[in-house]
KEDRENSE-933057 format. One record per residue (C-alpha): residue number from 1; residue in three letters; y negated, z negated, x; chain. Coordinates in nm, 2 decimals. Each point is the difference from the previous one (the first is absolute). Layout:
! KEDRENSE-933057
(atom NUM; "ALA"; (Y; Z; X); "A") ...
***
This chain:
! KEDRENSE-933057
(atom 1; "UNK"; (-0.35; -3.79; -2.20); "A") (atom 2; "UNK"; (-0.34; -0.07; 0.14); "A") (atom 3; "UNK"; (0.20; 0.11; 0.37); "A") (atom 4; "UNK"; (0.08; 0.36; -0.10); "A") (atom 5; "UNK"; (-0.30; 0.04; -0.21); "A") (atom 6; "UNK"; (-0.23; -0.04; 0.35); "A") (atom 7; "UNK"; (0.27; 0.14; 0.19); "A") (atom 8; "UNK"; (-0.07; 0.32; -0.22); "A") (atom 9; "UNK"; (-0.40; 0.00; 0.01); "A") (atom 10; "UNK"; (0.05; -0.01; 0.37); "A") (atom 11; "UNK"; (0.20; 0.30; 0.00); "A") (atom 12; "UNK"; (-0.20; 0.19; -0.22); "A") (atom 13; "UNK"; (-0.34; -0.13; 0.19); "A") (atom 14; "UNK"; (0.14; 0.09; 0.33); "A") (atom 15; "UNK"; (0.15; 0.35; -0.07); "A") (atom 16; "UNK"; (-0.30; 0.10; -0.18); "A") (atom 17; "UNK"; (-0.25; -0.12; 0.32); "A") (atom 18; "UNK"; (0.27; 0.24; 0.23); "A") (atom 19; "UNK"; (-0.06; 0.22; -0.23); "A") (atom 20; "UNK"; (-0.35; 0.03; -0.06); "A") (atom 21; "UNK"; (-0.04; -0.05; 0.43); "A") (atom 22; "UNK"; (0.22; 0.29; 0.01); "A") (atom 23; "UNK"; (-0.23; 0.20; -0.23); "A") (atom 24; "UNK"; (-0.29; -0.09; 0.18); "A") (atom 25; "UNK"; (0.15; 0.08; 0.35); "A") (atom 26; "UNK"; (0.20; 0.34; -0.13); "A") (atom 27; "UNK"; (-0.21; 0.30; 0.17); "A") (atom 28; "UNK"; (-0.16; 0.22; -0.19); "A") (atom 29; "UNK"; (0.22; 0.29; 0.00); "A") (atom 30; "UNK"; (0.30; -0.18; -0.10); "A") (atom 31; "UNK"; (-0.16; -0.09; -0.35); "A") (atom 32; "UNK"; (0.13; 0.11; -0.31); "A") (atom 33; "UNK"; (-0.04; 0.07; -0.36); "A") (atom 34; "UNK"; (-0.33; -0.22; -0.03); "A") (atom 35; "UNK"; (-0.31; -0.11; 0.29); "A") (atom 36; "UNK"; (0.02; -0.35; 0.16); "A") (atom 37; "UNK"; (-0.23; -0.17; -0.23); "A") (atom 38; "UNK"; (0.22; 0.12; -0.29); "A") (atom 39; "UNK"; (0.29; -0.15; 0.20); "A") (atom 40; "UNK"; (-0.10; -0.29; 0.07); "A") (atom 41; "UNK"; (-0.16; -0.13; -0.35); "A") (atom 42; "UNK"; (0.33; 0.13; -0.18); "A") (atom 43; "UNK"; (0.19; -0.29; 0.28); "A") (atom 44; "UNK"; (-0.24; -0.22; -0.05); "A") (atom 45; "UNK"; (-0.02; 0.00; -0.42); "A") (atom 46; "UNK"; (0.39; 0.04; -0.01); "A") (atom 47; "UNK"; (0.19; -0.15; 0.26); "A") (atom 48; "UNK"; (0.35; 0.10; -0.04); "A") (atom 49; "UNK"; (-0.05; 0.35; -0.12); "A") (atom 50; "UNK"; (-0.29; 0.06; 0.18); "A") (atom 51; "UNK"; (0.12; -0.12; 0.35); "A") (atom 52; "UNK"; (0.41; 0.15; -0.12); "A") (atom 53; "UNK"; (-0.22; 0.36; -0.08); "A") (atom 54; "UNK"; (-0.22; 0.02; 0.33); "A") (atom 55; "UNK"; (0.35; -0.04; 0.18); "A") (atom 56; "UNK"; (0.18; 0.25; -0.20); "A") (atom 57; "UNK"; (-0.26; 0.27; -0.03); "A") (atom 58; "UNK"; (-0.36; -0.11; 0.14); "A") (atom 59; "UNK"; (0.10; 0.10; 0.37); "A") (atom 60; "UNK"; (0.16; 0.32; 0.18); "A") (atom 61; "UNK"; (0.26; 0.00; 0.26); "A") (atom 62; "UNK"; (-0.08; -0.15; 0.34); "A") (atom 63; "UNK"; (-0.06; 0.26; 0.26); "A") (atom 64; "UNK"; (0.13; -0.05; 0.32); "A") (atom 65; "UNK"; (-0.23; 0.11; 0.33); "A") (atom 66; "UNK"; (0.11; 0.25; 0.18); "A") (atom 67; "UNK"; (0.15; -0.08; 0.39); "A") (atom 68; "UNK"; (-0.27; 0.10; 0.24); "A") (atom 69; "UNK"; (0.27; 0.26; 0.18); "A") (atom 70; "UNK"; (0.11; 0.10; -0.36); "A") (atom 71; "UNK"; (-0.06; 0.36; -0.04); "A") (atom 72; "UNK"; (-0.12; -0.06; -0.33); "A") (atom 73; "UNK"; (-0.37; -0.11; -0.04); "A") (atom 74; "UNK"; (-0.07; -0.32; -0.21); "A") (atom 75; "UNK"; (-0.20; 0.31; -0.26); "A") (atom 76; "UNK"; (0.33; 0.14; -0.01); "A") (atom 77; "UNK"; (-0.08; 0.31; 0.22); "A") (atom 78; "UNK"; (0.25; 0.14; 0.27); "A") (atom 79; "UNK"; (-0.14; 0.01; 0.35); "A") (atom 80; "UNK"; (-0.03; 0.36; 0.13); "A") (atom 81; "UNK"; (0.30; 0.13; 0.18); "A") (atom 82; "UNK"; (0.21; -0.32; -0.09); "A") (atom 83; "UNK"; (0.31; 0.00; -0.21); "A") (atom 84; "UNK"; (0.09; -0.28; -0.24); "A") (atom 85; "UNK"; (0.38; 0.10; -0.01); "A") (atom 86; "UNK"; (0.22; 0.31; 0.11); "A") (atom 87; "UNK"; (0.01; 0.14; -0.32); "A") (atom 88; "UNK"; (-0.36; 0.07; 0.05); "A") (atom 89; "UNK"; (0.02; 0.11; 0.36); "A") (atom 90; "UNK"; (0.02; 0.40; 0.00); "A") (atom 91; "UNK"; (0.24; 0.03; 0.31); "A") (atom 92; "UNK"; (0.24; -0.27; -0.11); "A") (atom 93; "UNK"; (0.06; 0.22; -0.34); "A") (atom 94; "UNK"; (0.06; 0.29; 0.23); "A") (atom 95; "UNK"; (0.23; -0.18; 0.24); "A") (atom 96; "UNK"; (0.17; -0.14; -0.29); "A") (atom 97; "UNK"; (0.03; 0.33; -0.19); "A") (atom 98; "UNK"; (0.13; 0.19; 0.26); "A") (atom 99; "UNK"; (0.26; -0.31; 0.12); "A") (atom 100; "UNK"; (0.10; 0.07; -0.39); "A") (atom 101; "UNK"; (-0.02; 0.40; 0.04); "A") (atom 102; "UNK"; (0.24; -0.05; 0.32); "A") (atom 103; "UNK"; (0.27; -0.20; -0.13); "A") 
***
């Protein structure tokens, strides 16, 4: 019983050190719902919950950088005179309208 009983402090000491890291290491724009101090004092005073609530709410979704030769810029704005798909180029609508239009 002893076994299981330190197998289980383990577990809870090591998930709530990944946790509290992850805080810690989480940018600032990804935070959520409370500041990193607040974060990181609810881990460290409650272990489970703390560390099981910082993974299910304390962080946004990862955002993936943009390609360098992706149209798209990593703030989300659209190069000038570049299309992101050919719904959104003018003359492929046209082309497309009138292949319809000729049927």
């Amino acid at each position: 019983m002893a076994r299981v009983n330190t197998l289980i402090f383990l577990a809870v000491i090591a998930f709530s050190v990944v946790a509290l890291l992850d805080c810690l290491r989480t940018e600032q724009s990804r935070l959520q719902s409370f500041p990193r101090r607040a974060w990181a004092v609810l881990i460290l005073l409650c272990p489970v919950f703390g560390a099981i609530a910082w993974f299910r709410a304390g962080r946004g979704p990862a955002r993936r950088p943009a390609p360098a030769d992706h149209p798209v810029a990593a703030g989300g704005a659209v190069a000038a005179g570049v299309f992101v798909g050919p719904e959104d180029d003018p003359d492929f609508v046209r082309q497309m309208a009138a292949a319809l239009r000729d049927r």
